[in-house]
C-alpha positions as CSV (number, residue, x, y, z in Angstrom):
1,X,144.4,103.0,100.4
2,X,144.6,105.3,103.1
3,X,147.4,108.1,103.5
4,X,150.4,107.1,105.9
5,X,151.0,109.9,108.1
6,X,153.5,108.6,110.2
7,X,157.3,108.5,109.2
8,X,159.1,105.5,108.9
9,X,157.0,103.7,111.8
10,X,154.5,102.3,109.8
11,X,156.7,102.4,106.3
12,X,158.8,99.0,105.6
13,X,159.9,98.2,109.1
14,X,159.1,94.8,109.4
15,X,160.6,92.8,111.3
16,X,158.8,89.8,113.9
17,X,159.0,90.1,117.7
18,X,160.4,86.5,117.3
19,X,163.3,88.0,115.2
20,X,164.6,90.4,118.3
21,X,168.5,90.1,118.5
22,X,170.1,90.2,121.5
23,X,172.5,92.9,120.6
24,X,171.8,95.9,122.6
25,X,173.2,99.2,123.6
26,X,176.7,100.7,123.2
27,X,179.2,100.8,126.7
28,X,179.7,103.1,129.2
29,X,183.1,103.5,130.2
30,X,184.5,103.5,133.6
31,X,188.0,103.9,134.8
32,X,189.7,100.3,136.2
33,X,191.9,101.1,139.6
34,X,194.5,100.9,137.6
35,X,193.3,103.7,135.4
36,X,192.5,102.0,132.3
37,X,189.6,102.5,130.3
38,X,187.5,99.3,130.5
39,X,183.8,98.7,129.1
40,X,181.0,98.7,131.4
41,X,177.3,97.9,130.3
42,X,174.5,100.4,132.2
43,X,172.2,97.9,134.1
44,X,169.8,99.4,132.3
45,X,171.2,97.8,129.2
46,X,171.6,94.7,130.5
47,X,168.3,94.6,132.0
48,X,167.2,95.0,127.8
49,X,169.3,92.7,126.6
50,X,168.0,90.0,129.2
51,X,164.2,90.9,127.7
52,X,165.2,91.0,124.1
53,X,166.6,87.3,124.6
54,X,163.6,85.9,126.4
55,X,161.7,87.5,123.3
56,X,163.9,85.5,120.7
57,X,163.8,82.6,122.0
58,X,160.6,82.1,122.1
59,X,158.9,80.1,118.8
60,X,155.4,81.9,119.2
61,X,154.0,84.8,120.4
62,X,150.5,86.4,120.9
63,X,150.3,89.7,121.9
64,X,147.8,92.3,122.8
65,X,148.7,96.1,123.1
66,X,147.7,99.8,122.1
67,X,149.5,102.9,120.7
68,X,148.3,105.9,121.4
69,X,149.9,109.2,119.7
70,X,149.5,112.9,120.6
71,X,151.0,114.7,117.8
72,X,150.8,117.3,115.0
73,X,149.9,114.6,111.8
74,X,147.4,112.2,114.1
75,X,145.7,112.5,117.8
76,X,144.0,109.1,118.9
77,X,144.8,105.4,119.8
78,X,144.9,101.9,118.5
79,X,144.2,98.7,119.6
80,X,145.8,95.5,118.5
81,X,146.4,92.0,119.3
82,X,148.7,90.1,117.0
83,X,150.0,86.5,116.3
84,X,153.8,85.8,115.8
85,X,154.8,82.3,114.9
86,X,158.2,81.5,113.2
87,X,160.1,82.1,110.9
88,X,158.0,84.5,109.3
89,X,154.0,84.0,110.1
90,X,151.5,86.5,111.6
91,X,148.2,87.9,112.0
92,X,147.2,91.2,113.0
93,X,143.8,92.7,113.9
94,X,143.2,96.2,114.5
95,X,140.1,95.8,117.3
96,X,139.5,99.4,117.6
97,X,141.2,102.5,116.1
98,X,140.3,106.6,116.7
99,X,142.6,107.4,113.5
100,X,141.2,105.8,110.9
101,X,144.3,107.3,108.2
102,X,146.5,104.9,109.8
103,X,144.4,102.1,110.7
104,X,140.5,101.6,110.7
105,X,139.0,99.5,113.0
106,X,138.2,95.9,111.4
107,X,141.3,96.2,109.5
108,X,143.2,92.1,109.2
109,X,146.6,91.7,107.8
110,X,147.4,88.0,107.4
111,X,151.3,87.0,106.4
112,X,151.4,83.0,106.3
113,X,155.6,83.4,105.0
114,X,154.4,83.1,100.8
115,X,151.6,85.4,100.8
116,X,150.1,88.9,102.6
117,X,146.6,89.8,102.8
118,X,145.6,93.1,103.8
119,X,142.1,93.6,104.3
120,X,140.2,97.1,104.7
121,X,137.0,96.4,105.5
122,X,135.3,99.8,104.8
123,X,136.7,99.8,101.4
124,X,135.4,96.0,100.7
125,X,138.8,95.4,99.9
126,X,141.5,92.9,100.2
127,X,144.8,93.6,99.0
128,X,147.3,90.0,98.4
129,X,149.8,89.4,96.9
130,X,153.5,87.0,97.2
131,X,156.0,88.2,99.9
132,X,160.1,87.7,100.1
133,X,161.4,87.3,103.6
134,X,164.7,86.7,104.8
135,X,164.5,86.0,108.3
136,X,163.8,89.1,109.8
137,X,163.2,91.7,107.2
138,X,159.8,91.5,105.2
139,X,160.1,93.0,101.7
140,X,156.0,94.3,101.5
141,X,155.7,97.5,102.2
142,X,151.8,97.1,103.3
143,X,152.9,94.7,106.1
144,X,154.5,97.7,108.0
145,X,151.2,98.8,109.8
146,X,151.0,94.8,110.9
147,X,154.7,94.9,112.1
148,X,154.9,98.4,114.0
149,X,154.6,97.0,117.8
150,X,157.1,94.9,117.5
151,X,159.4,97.2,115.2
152,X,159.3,99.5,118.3
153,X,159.8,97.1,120.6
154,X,162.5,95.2,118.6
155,X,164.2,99.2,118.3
156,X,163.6,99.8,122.3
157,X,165.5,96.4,123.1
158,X,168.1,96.3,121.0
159,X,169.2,99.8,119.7
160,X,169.0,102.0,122.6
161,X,171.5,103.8,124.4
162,X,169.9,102.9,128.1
163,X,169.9,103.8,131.7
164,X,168.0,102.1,134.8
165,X,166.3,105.5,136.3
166,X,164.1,103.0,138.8
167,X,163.5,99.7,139.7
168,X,160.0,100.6,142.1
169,X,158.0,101.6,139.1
170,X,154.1,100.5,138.9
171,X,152.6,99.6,135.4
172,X,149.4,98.3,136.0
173,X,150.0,96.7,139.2
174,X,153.3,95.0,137.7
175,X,156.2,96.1,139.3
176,X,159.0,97.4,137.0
177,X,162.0,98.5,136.0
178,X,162.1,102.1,134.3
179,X,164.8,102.4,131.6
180,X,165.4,105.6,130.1
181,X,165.6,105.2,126.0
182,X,167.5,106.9,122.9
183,X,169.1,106.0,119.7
184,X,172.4,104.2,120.1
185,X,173.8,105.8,116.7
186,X,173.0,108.1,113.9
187,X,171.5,105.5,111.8
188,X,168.7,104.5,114.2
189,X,167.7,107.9,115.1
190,X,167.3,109.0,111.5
191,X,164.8,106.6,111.2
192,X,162.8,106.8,115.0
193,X,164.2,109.6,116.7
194,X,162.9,108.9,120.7
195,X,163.6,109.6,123.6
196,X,161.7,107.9,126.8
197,X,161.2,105.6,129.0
198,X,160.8,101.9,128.5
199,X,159.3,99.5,131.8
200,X,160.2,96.1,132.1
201,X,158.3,94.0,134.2
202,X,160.8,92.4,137.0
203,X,158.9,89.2,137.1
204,X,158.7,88.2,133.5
205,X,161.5,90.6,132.4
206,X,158.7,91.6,129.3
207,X,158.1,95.1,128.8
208,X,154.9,96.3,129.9
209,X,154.9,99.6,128.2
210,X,156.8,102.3,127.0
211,X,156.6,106.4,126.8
212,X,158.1,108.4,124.3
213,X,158.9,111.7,122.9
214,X,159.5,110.9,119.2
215,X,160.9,113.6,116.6
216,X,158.2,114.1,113.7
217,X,155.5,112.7,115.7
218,X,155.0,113.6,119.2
219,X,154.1,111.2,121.9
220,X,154.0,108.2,121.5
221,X,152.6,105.5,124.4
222,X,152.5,101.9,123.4
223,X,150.8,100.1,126.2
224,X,151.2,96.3,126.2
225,X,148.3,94.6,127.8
226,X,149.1,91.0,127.0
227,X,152.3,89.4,126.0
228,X,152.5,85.3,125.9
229,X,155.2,83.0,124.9
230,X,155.0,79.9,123.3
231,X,151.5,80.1,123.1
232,X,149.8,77.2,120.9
233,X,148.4,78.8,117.9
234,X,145.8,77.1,115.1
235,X,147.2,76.8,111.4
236,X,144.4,78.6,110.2
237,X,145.2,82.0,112.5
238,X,147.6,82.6,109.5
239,X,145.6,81.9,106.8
240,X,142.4,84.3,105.2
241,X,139.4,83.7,103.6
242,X,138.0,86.2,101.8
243,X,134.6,87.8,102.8
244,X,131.9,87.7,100.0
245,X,131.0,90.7,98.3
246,X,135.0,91.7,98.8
247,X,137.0,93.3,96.1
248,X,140.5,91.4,95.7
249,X,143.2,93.7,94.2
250,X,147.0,93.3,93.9
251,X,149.2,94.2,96.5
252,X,150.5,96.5,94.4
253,X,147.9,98.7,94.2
254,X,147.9,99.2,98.0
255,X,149.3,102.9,97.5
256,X,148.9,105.8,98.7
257,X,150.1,107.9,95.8
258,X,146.9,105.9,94.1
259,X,149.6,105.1,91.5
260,X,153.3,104.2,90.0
261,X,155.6,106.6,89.9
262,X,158.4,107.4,87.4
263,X,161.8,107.6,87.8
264,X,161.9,111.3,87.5
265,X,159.0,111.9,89.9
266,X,160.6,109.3,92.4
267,X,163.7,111.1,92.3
268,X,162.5,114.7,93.3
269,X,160.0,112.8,95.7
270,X,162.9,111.0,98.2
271,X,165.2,114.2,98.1
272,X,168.0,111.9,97.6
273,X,169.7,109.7,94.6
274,X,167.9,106.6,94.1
275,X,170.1,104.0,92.9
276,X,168.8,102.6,89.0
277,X,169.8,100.8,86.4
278,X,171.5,103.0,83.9
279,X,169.5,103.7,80.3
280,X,172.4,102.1,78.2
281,X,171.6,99.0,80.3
282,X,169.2,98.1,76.7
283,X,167.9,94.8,78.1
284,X,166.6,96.2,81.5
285,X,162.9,97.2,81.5
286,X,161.5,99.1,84.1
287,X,158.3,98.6,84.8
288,X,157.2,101.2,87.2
289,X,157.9,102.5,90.9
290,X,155.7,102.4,94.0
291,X,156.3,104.7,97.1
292,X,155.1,103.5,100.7
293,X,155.2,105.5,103.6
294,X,155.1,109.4,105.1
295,X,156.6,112.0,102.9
296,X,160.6,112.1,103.7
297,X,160.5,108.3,105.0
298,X,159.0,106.6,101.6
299,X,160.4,103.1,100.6
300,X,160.5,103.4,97.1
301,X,160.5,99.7,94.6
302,X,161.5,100.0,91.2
303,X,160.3,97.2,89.2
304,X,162.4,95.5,86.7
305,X,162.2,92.6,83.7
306,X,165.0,91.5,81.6
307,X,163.8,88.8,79.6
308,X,161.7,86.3,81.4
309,X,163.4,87.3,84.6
310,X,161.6,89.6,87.1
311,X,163.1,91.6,90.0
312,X,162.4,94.4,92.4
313,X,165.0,97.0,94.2
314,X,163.6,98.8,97.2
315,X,165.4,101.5,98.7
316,X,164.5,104.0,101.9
317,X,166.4,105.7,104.8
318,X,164.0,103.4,106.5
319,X,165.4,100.2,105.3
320,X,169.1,101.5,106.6
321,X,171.1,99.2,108.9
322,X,168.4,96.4,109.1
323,X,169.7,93.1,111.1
324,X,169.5,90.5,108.7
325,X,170.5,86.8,108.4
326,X,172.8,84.7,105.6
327,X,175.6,85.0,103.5
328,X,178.4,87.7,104.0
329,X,179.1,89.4,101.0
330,X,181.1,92.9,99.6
331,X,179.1,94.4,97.4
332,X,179.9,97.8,95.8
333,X,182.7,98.0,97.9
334,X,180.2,97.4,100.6
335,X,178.9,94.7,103.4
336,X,176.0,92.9,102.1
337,X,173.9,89.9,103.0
338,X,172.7,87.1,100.4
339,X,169.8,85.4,101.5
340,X,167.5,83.0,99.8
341,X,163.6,81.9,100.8
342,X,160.9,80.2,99.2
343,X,162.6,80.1,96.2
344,X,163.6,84.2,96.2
345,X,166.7,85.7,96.2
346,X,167.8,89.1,98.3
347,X,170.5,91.2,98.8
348,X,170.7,93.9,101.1
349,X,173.3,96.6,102.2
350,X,173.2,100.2,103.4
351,X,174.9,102.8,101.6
352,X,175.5,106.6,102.1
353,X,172.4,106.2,105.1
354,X,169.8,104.4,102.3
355,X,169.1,100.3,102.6
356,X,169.0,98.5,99.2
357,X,167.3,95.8,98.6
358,X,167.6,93.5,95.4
359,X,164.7,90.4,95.4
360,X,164.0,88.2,92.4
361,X,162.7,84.8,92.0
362,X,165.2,82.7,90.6
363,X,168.1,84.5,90.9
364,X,171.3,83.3,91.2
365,X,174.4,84.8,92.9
366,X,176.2,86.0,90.3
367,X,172.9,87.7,88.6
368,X,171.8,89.6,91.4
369,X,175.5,90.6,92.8
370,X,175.8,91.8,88.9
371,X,173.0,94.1,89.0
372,X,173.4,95.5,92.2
373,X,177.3,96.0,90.2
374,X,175.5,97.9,87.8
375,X,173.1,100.4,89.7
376,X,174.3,103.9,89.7
């Protein structure tokens, strides 16, 4: 598996361009005649919001684009076209890549909402496995490189602080608005620190690309070449057969430390407290601890068993603050969100900057709110 040099952008992120909430930006404020204080959204903002909601509404999506980074870890671009269909399928195919550490050319991950492939061609391996979804949040961490346009896209729209600089830009022979991009809060620039500009085609209202300056990295450019709607899509784009002469390993095994991790070594790893279940806890097993991602933006998943039940709790800076869908809950004192799919159980909050996340098939309420009670 190779080594992930980018932070956070190609760690757990993975959320569906068909997922995009229309939620974005914080208000200006202007004064009122009368000289009250009274909200007013930056056109720019609105401008986003207006793309963000043509985005969600739409029940498929093929899209063709390439990132291209200038920075310190990786110099080079990549090419990719991708298939979205809801509420959780997609196919992504890396058509031609200069940085082979974070995506080699030939490279297929396949997510058909039950189970991931992710095939690496020059290794003759295909790693699979069963995924847990809740609506727009994948829990496999090897599905990040597959999700990264549209995490930064879903970011751009929805949790930037933005401000129309032009609306005669050019892309491509598109005309454009240009919207000037940054984190809207803490939260999201600990995670993808940018600042840039974002073009929105006046037409469509799609973005066409966007240019950014992104702490850790460098620059960033993610050029968007195609972008449908609603485009009719086969079954069979989300499912994969495996080629002959392939090695098939667990999804598991897809990385890039090579191995588990104990708790110890996951502990002085993140730089922060990673949330367990205590030693006196006798009937609690765990089996081991995989880290995805850069160093500083892992997402780490401790594996657990207690009897003939089996659960996973994933935790990273980068899994902080992620919209989610279901059931309201206080957990820890906390705001949570229950959500059940295909049979699995999650719980996610946020707490002191790290997401949680508790998945297990089979669980009930009261078992998996009890052992999120019980981490410490």
């Amino acid at each position: 598996m190779r080594k992930y040099v980018l932070p956070t952008l190609f760690c757990l992120l993975c959320f569906s361009c068909l997922s995009l909430l229309a939620s974005c930006g914080s208000n200006t404020i202007q004064k009122s005649p009368t000289g009250a204080a009274t909200p007013k959204v930056d056109l720019g903002e609105q401008i986003l919001a207006a793309s963000a909601q043509k985005l969600s509404a739409a029940q498929t999506l093929y899209s063709r684009f390439t990132i291209t980074v200038a920075g310190t870890d990786a110099n080079g671009t990549i090419e990719s076209e991708v298939w979205n269909a809801r509420p959780a399928l997609s196919r992504t195919v890396i058509l031609q890549s200069t940085i082979p550490t974070i995506a080699e050319t030939g490279m297929i991950t396949v997510n058909n909402g039950k189970q991931l492939w992710l095939y690496e061609p020059a290794q003759k391996v295909v790693y699979t496995g069963t995924v847990t979804t809740n609506s727009s949040n994948d829990t496999t961490a090897a599905a990040g490189q597959a999700l990264f346009f549209s995490t930064i896209l879903q970011t751009l729209l929805t949790r930037s602080n933005a401000a129309l600089v032009s609306s005669s830009a050019s892309i491509n022979g598109h005309s454009a608005n240009e919207i000037h991009v940054v984190p809207q809060d803490q939260a999201t620039a600990s995670r993808f620190d940018y600042d840039g500009y974002l073009y929105i085609d006046k037409a469509t209202q799609l973005p066409l690309e966007a240019d950014l300056s992104v702490q850790t990295i460098g620059k960033l450019t993610l050029e968007i070449t195609q972008l449908d709607l609603n485009p009719p899509i086969p079954a069979n784009t989300f499912t994969f057969v495996v080629p002959t002469g392939t090695k098939v390993l667990p999804l598991q095994q897809a990385n890039p430390t090579g191995s588990t991790l104990t708790l110890a070594e996951a502990q002085q790893q993140a730089g922060y407290h990673l949330l367990s279940i205590p030693h006196s806890q006798s009937g609690y097993v765990l089996q081991g601890i995989d880290a995805l991602g850069a160093p500083g933006n892992q997402i780490y998943s401790l594996h657990y068993t207690q009897g003939t039940l089996s659960f996973t709790i994933a935790e990273g800076k980068a899994l902080a603050d992620l919209p989610a869908s279901g059931q309201r809950l206080t957990v820890r004192g906390l705001s949570a969100t229950l959500s059940t799919e295909n049979g699995a159980t999650t719980l996610s909050w946020t707490e002191k900057g790290v997401g949680i996340q508790i998945t297990g098939q089979g669980l009930s309420q009261a078992q998996i709110v009890a052992i999120a009670d019980l981490l410490a």
